[in-house]
Chimera marker file (.cmm) of the C-alpha trace (Angstrom):
<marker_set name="trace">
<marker id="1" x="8.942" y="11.065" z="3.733" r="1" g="1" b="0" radius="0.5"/>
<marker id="2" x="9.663" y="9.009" z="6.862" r="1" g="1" b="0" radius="0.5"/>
<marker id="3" x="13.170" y="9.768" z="8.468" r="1" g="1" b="0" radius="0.5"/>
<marker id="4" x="15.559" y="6.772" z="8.680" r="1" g="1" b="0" radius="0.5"/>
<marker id="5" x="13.098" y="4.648" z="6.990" r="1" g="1" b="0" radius="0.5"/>
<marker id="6" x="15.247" y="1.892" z="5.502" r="1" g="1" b="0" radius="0.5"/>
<marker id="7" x="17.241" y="1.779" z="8.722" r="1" g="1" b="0" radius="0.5"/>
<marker id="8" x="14.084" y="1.578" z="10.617" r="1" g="1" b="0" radius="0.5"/>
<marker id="9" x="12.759" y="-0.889" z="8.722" r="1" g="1" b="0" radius="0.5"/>
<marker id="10" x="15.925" y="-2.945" z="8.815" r="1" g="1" b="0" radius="0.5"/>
<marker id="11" x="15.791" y="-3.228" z="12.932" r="1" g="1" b="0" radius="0.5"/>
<marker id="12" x="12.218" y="-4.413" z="13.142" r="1" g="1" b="0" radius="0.5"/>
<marker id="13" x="11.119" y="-6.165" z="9.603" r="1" g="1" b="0" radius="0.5"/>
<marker id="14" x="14.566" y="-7.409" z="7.910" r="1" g="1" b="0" radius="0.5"/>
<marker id="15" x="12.464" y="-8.931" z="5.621" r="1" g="1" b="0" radius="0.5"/>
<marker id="16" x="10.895" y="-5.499" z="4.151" r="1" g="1" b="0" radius="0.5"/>
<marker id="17" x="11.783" y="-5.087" z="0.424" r="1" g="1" b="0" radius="0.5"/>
<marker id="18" x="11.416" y="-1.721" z="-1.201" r="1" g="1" b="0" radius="0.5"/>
<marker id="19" x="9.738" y="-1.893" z="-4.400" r="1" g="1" b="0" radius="0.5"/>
<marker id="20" x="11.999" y="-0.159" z="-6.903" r="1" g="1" b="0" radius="0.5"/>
<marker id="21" x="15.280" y="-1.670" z="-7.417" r="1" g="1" b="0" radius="0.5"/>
<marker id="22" x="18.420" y="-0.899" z="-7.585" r="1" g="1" b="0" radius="0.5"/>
<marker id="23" x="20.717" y="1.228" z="-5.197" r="1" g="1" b="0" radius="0.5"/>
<marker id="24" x="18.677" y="4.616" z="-4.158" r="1" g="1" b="0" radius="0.5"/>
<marker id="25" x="19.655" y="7.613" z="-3.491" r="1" g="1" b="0" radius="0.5"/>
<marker id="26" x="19.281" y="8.581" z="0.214" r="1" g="1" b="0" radius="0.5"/>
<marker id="27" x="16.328" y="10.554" z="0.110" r="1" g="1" b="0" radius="0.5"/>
<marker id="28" x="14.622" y="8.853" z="-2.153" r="1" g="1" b="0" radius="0.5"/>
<marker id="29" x="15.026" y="5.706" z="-0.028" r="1" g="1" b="0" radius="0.5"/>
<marker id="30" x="13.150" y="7.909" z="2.678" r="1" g="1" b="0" radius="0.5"/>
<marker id="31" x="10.363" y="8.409" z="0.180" r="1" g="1" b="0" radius="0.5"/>
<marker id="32" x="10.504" y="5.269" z="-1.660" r="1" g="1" b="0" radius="0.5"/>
<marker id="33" x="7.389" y="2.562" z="-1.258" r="1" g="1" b="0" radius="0.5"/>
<marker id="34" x="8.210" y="-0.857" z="1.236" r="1" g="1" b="0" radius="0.5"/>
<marker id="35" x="6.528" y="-3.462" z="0.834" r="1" g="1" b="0" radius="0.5"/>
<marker id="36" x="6.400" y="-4.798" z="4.833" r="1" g="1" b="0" radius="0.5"/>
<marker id="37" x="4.521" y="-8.286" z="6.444" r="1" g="1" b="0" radius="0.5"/>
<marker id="38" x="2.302" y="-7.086" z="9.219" r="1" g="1" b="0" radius="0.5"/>
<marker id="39" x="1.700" y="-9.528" z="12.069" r="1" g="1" b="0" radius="0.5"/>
<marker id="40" x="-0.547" y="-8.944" z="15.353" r="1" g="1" b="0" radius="0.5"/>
<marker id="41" x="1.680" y="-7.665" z="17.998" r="1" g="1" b="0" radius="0.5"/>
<marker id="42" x="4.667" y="-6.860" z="15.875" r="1" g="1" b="0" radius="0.5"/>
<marker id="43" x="7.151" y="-3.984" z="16.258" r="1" g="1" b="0" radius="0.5"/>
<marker id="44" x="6.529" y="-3.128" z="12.838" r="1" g="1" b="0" radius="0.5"/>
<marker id="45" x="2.748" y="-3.538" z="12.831" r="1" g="1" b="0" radius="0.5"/>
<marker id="46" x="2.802" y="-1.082" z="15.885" r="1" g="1" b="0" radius="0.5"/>
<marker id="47" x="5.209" y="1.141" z="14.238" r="1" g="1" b="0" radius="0.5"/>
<marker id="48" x="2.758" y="1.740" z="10.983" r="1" g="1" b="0" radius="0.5"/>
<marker id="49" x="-0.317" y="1.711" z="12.608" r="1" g="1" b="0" radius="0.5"/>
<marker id="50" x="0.948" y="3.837" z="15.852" r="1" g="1" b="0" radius="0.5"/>
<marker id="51" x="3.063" y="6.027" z="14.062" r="1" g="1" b="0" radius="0.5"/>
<marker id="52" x="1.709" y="5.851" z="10.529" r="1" g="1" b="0" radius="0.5"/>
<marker id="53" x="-1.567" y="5.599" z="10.337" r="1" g="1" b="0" radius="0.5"/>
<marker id="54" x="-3.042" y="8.761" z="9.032" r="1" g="1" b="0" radius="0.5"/>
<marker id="55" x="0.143" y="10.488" z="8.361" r="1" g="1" b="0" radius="0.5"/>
<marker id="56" x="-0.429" y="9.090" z="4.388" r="1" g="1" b="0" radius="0.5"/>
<marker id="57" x="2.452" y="6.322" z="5.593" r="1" g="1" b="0" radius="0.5"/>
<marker id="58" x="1.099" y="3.762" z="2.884" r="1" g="1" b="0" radius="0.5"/>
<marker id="59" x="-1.709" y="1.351" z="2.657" r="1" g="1" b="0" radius="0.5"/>
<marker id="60" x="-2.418" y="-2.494" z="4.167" r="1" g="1" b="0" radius="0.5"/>
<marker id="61" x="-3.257" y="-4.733" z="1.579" r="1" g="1" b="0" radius="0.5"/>
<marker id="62" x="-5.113" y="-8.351" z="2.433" r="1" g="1" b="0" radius="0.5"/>
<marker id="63" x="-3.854" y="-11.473" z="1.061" r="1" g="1" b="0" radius="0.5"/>
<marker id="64" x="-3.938" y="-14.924" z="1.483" r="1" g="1" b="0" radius="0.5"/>
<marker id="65" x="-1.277" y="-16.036" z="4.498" r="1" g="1" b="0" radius="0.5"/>
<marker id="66" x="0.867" y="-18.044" z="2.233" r="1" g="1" b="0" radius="0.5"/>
<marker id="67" x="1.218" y="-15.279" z="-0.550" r="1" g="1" b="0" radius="0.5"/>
<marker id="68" x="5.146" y="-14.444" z="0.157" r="1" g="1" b="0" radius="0.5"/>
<marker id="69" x="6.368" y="-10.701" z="-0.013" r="1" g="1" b="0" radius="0.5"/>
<marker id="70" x="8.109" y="-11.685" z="-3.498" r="1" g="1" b="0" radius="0.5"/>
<marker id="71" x="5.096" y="-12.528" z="-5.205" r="1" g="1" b="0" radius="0.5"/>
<marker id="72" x="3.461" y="-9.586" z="-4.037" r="1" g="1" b="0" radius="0.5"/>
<marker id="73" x="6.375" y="-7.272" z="-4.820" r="1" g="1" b="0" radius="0.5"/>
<marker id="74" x="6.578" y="-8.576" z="-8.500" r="1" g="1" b="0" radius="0.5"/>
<marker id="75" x="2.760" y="-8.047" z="-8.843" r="1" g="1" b="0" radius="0.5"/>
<marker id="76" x="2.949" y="-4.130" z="-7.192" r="1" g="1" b="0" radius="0.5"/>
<marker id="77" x="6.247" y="-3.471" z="-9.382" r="1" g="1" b="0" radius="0.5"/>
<marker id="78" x="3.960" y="-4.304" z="-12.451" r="1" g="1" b="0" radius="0.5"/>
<marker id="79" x="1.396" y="-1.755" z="-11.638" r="1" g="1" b="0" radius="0.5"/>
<marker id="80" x="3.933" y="0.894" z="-10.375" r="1" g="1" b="0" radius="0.5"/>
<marker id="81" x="3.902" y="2.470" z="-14.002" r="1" g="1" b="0" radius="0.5"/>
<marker id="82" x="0.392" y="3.431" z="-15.831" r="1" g="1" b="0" radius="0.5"/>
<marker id="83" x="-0.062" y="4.979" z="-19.429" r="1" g="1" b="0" radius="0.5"/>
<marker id="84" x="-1.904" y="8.660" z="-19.171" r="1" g="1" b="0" radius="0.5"/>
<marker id="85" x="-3.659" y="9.163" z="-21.866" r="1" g="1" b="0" radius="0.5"/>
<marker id="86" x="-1.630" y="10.816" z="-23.887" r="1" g="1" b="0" radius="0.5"/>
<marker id="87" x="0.280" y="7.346" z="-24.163" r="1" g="1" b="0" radius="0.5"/>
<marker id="88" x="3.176" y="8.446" z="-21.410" r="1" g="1" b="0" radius="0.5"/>
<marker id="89" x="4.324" y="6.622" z="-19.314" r="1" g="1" b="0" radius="0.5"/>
<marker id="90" x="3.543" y="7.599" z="-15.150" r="1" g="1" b="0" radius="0.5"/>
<marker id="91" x="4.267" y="6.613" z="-11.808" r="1" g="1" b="0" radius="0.5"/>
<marker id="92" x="1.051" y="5.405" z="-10.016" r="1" g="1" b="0" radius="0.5"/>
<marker id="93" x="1.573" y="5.981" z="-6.397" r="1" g="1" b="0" radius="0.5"/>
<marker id="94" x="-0.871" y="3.995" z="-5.154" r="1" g="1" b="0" radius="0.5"/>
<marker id="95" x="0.731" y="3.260" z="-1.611" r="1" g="1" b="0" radius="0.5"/>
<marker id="96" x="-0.105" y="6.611" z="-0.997" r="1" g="1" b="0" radius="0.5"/>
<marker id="97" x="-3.595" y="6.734" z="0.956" r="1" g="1" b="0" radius="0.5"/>
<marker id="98" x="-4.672" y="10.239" z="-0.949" r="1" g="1" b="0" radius="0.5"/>
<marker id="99" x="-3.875" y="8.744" z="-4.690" r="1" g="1" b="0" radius="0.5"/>
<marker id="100" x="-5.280" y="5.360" z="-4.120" r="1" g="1" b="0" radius="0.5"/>
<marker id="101" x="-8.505" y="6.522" z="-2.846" r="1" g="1" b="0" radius="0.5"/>
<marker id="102" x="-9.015" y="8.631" z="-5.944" r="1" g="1" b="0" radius="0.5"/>
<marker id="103" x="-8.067" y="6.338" z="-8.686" r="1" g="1" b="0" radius="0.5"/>
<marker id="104" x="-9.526" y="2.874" z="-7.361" r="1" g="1" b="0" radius="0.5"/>
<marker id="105" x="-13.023" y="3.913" z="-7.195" r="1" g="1" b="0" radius="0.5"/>
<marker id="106" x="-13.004" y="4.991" z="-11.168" r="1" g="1" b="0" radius="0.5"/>
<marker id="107" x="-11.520" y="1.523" z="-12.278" r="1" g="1" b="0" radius="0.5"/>
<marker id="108" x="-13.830" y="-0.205" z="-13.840" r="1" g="1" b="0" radius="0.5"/>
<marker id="109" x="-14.297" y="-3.923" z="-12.784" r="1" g="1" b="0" radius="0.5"/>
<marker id="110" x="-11.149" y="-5.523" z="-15.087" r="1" g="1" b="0" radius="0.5"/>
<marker id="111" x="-9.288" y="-2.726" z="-14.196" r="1" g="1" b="0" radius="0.5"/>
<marker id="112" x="-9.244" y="-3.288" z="-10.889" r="1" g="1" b="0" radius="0.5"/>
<marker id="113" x="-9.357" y="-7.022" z="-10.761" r="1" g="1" b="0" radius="0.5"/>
<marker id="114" x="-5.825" y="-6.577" z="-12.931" r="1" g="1" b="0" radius="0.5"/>
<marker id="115" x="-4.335" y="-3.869" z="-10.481" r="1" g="1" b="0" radius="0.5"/>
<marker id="116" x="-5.405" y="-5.546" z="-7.589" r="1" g="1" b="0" radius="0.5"/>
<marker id="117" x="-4.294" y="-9.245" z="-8.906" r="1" g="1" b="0" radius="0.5"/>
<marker id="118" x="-3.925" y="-11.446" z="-5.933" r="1" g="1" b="0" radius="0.5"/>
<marker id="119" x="-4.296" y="-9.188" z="-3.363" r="1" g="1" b="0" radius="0.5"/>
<marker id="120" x="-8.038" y="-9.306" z="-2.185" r="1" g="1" b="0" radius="0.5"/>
<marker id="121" x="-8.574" y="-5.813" z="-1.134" r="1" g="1" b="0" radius="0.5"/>
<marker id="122" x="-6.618" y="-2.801" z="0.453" r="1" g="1" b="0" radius="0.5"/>
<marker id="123" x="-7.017" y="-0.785" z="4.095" r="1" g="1" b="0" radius="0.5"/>
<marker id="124" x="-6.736" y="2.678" z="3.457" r="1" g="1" b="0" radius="0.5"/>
<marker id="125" x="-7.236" y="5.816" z="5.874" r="1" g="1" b="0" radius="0.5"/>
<marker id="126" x="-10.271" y="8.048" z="5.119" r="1" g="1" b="0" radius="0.5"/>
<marker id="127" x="-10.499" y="11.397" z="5.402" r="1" g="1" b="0" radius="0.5"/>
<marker id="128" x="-11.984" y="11.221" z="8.251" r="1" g="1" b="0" radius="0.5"/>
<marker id="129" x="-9.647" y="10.090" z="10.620" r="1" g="1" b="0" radius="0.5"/>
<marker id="130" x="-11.876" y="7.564" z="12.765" r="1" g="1" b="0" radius="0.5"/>
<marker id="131" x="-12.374" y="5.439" z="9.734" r="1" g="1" b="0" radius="0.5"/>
<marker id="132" x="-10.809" y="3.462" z="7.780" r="1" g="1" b="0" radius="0.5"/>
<marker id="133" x="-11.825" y="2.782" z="3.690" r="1" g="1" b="0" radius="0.5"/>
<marker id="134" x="-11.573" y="-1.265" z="2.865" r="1" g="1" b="0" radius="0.5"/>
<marker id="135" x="-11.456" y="-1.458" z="-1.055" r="1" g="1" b="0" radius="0.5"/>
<marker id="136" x="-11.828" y="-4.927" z="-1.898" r="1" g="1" b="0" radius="0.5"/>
<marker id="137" x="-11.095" y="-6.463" z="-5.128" r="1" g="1" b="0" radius="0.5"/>
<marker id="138" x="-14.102" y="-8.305" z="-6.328" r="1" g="1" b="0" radius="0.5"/>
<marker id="139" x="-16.879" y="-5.927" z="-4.959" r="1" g="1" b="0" radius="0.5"/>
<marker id="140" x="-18.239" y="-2.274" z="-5.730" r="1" g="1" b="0" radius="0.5"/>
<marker id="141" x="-15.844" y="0.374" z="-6.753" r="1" g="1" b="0" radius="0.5"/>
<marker id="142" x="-16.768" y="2.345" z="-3.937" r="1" g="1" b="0" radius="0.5"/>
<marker id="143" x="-15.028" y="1.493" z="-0.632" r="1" g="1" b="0" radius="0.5"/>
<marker id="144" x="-16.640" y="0.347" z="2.865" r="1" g="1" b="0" radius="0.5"/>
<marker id="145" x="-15.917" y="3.013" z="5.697" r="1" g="1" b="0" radius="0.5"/>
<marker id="146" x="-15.412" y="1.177" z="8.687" r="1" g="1" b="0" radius="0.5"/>
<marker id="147" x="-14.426" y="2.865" z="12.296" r="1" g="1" b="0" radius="0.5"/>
<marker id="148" x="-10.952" y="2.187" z="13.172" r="1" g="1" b="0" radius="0.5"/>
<marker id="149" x="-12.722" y="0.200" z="16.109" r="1" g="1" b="0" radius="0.5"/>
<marker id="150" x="-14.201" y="-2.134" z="13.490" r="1" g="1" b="0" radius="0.5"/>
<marker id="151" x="-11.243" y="-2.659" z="11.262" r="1" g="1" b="0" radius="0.5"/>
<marker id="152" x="-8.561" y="-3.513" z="14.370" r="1" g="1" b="0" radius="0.5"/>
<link id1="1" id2="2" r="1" g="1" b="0" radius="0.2"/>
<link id1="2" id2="3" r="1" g="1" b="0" radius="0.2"/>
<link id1="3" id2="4" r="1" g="1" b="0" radius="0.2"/>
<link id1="4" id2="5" r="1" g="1" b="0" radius="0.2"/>
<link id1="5" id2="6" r="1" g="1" b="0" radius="0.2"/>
<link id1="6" id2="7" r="1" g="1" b="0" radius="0.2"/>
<link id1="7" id2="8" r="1" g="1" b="0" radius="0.2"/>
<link id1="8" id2="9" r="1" g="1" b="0" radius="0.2"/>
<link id1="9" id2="10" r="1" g="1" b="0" radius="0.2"/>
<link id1="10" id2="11" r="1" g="1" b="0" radius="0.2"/>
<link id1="11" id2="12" r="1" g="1" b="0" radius="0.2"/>
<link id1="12" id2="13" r="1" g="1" b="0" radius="0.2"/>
<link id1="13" id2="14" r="1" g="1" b="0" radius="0.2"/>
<link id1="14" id2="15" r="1" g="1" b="0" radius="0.2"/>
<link id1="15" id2="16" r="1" g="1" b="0" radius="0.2"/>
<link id1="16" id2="17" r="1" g="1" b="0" radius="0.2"/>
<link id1="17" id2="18" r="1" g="1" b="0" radius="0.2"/>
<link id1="18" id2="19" r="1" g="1" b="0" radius="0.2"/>
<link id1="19" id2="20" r="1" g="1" b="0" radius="0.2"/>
<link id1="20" id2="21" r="1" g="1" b="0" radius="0.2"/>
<link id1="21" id2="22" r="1" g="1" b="0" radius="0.2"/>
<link id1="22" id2="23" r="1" g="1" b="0" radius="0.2"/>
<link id1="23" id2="24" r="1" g="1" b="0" radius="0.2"/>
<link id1="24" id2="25" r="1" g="1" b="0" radius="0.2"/>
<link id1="25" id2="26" r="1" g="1" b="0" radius="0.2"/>
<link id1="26" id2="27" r="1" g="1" b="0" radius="0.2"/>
<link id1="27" id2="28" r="1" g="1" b="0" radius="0.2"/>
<link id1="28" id2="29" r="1" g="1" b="0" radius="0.2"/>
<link id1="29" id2="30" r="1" g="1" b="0" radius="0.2"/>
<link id1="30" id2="31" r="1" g="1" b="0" radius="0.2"/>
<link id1="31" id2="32" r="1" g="1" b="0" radius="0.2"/>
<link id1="32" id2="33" r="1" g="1" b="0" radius="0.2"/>
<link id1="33" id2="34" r="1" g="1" b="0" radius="0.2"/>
<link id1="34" id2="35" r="1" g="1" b="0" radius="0.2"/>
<link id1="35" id2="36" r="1" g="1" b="0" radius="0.2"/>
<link id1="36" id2="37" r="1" g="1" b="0" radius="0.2"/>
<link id1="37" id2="38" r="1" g="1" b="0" radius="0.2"/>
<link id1="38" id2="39" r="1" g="1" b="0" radius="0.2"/>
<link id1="39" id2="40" r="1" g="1" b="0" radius="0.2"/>
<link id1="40" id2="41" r="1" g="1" b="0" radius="0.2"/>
<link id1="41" id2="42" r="1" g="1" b="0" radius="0.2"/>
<link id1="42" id2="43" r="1" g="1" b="0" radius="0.2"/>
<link id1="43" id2="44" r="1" g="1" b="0" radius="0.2"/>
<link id1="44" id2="45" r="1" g="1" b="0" radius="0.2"/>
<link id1="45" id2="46" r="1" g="1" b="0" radius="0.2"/>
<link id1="46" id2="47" r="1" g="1" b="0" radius="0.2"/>
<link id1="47" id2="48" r="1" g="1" b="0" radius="0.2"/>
<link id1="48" id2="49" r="1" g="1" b="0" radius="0.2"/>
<link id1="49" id2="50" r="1" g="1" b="0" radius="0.2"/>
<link id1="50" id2="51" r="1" g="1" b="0" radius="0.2"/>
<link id1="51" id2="52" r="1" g="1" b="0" radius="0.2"/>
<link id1="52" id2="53" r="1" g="1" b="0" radius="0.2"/>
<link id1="53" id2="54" r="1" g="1" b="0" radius="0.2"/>
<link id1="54" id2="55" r="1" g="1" b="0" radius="0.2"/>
<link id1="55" id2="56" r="1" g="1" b="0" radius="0.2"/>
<link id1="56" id2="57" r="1" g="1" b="0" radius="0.2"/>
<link id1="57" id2="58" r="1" g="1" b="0" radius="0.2"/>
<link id1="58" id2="59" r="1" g="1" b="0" radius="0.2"/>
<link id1="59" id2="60" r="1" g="1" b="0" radius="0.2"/>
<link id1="60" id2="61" r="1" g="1" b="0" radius="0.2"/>
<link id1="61" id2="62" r="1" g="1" b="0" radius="0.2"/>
<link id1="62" id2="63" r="1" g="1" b="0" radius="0.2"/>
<link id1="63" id2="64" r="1" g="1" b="0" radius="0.2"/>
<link id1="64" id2="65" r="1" g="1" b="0" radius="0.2"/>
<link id1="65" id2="66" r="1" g="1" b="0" radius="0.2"/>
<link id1="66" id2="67" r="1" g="1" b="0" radius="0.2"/>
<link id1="67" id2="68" r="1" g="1" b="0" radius="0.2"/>
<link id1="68" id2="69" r="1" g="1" b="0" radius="0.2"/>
<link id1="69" id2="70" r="1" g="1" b="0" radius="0.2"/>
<link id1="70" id2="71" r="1" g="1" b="0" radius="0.2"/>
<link id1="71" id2="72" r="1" g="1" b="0" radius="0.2"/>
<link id1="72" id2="73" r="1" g="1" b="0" radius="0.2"/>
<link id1="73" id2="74" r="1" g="1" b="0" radius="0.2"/>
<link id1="74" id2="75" r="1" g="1" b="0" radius="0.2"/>
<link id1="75" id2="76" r="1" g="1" b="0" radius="0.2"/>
<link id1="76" id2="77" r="1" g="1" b="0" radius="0.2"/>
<link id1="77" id2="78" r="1" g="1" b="0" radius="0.2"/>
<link id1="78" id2="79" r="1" g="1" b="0" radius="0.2"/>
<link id1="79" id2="80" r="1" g="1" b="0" radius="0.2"/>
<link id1="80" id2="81" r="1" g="1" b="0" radius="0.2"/>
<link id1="81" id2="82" r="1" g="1" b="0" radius="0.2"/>
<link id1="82" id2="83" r="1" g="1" b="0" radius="0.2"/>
<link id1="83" id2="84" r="1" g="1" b="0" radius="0.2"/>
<link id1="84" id2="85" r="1" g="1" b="0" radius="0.2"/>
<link id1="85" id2="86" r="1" g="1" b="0" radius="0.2"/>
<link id1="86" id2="87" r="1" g="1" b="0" radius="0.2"/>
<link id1="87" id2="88" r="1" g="1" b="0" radius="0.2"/>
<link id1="88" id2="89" r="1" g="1" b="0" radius="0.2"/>
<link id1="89" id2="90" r="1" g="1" b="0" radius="0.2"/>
<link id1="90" id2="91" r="1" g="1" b="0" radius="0.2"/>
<link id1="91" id2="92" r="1" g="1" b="0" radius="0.2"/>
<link id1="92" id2="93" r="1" g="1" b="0" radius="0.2"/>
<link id1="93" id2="94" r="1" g="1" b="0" radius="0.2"/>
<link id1="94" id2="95" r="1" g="1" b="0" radius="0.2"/>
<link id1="95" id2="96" r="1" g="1" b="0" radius="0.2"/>
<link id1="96" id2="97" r="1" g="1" b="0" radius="0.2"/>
<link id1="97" id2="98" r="1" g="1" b="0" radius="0.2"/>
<link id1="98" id2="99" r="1" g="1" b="0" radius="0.2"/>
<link id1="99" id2="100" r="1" g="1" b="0" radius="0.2"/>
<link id1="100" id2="101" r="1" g="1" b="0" radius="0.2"/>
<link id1="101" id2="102" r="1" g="1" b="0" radius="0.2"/>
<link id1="102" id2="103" r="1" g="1" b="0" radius="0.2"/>
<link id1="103" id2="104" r="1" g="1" b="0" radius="0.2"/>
<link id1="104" id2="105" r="1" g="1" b="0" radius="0.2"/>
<link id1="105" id2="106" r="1" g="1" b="0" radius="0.2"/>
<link id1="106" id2="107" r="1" g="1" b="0" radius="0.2"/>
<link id1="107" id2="108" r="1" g="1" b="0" radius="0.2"/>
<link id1="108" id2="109" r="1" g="1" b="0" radius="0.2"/>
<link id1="109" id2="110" r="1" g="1" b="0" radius="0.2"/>
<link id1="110" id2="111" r="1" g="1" b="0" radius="0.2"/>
<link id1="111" id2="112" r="1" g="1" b="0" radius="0.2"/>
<link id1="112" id2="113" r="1" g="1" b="0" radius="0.2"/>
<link id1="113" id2="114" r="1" g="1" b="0" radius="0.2"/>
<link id1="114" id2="115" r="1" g="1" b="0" radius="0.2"/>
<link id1="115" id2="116" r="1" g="1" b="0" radius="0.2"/>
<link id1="116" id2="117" r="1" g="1" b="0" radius="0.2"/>
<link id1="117" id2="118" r="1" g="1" b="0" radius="0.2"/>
<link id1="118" id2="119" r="1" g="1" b="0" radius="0.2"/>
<link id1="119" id2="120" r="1" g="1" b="0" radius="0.2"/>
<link id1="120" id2="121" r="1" g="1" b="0" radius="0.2"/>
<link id1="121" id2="122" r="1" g="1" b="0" radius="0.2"/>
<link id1="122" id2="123" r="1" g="1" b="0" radius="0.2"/>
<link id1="123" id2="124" r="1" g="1" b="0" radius="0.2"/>
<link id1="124" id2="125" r="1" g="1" b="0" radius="0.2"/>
<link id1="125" id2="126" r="1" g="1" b="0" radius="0.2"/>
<link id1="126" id2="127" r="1" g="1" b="0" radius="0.2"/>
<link id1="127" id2="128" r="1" g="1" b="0" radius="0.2"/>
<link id1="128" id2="129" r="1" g="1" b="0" radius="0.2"/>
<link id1="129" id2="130" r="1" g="1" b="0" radius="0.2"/>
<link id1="130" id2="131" r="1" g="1" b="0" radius="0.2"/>
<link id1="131" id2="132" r="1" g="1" b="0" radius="0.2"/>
<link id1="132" id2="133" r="1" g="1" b="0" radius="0.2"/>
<link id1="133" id2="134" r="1" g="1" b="0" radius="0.2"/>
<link id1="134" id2="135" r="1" g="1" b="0" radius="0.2"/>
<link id1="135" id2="136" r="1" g="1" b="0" radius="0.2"/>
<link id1="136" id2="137" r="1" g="1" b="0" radius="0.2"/>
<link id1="137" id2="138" r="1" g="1" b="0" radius="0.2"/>
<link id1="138" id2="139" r="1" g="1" b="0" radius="0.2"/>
<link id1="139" id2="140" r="1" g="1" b="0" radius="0.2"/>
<link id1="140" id2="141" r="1" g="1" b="0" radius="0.2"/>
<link id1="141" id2="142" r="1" g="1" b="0" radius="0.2"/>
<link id1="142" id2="143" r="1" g="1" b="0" radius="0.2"/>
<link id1="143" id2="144" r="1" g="1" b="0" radius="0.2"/>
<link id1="144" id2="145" r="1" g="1" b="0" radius="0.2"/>
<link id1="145" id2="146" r="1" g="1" b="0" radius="0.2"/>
<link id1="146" id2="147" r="1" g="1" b="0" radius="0.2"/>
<link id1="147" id2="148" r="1" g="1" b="0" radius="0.2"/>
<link id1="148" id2="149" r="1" g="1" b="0" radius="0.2"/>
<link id1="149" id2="150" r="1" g="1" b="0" radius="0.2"/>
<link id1="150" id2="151" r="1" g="1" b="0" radius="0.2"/>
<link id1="151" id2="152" r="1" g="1" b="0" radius="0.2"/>
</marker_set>
């Protein structure tokens, strides 16, 4: 949970949209998943990478510059919910760096062209905290590890 997220978020990316819907209760506003545009040299970009990065803050995803946050939004909301197999229905908390770097790497190839859709691939932090995983879409199920020099 991040403290005073949504009024964080509010002062230095108005545009951030949180990707469940509807009014939220206050703490799970804190802990909900926002969807954010990060620029070079932005107070928000700073604020996730300075602050976040490696505290499990969320994940940077790649996409193409003129993909707007609403498509992307709509496409995330669809993969928010999975089927166990049991035929439930669960949360996938994929903007969480420790869940997404478990599940990705067993989709198979469909599986992860569909949950990635048009995102091209996803930054996550690694265990080890001078790397960074890239998962990319169309590629091996494995990530690339990359030193945090590399990926900046």
């Amino acid at each position: 949970m991040i403290d005073d997220l949504p009024a964080r978020l509010a002062q230095v990316a108005p545009d951030a949209a949180c990707l469940f819907e509807g009014a939220l209760d206050p703490m799970l506003s804190a802990a909900a998943p926002w969807l954010v545009k990060l620029d070079p040299d932005t107070p928000v970009t700073q604020m996730a990478l300075r602050d976040g990065w490696n505290g499990h803050w969320g994940i940077v995803l790649v996409t193409d510059a003129g993909l707007d946050l609403r498509t992307v939004r709509a496409h995330l909301r669809r993969v928010l919910r999975v089927r166990a197999p049991d035929g439930s229905s669960m949360l996938f908390r994929f903007y969480d760096p420790r869940a997404f770097r478990t599940v990705i790497p067993v989709l198979d190839a469909p599986a992860r062209k569909e949950f990635f859709g048009p995102i091209h691939g996803a930054y996550v932090e690694s265990r080890n905290p001078d790397s960074v995983l890239f998962f990319a879409r169309d590629g091996r199920p494995e990530p690339q590890a990359l030193p945090l020099s590399t990926a900046a």
